[in-house]
N, C-alpha and C positions, 0 to 999 in steps of 0.2 A: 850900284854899290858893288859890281865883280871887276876885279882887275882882270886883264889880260896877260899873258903869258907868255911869252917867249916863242914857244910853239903855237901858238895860237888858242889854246881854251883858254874856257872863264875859270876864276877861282873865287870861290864866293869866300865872304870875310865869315870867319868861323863866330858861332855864336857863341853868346858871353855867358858862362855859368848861371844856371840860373843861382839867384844868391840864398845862404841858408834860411830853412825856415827854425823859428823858435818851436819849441817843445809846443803850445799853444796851440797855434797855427798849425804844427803838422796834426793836430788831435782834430781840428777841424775838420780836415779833408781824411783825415780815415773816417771818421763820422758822417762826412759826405759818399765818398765811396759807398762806406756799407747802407747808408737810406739809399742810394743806386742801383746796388745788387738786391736790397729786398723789395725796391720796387720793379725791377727785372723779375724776379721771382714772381711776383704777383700777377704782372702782366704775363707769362709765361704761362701759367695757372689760370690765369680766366683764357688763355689764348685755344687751352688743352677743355677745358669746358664748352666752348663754343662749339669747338668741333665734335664734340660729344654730341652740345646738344643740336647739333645740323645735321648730324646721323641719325639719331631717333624723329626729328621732323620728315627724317625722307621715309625713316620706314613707316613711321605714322599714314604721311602721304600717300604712300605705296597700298597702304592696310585698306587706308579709305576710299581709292580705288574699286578695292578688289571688293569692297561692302557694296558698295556701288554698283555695281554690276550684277550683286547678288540679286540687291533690293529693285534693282530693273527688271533682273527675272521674274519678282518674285510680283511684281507688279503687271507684269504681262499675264501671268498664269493668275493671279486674282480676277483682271479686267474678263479672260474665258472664263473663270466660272461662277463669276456676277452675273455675265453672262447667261449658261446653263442657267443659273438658280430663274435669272427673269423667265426666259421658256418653260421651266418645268413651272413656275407660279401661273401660267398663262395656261399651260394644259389642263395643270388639276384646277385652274375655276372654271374653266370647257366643261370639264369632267364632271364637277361639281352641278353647274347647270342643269346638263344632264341626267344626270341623278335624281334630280330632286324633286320633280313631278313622278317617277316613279317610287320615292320614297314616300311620298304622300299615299300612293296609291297602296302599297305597303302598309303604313302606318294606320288608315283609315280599315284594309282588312283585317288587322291585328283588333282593330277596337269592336269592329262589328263578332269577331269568332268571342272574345269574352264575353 
């Protein structure tokens, strides 16, 4: 549909008006417009939220991490002194043992002096 030219370009056949619209009709498409700009708007707004909430997930991330690492140390230093605590149960019933033929022998001189 382009003629050619004399000098050799195309000339494209000029487009035909668009034809008027009635009062109606034009009411239609500004009312389409504007639900297009308020649904631009919307999407815009949940676009600004996401990224919101994709920043607080990373510092979250970041947070729980660093808990992490906490609660690793904090779990090595409990396994050393679950540790301790078994040794020192194991001495004082050594100890205990120990003890306790002489506390008899003790407790049997205390009844004989009353």
């Amino acid at each position: 549909d382009t003629t050619r030219n004399k000098d050799g370009t195309f000339e494209r056949p000029k487009a035909e008006p668009e034809p008027e619209m009635d009062a109606e009709t034009a009411a239609l498409f500004e009312e389409v417009e504007f639900k297009q700009k308020q649904i631009e708007d919307a999407v815009d707004g949940i676009t600004k939220q996401v990224g919101r909430l994709k920043e607080q997930a990373v510092v979250m991330g970041q947070e729980l991490t660093t808990q992490g690492v906490i609660l690793d140390h904090m779990e090595e230093r409990m396994d050393d002194l679950n540790a301790e605590v078994a040794g020192l149960t194991l001495r004082v019933g050594k100890f205990r043992k120990e003890v306790r033929p002489s506390n008899f022998f003790l407790g049997l001189c205390g009844l004989v002096l009353l």
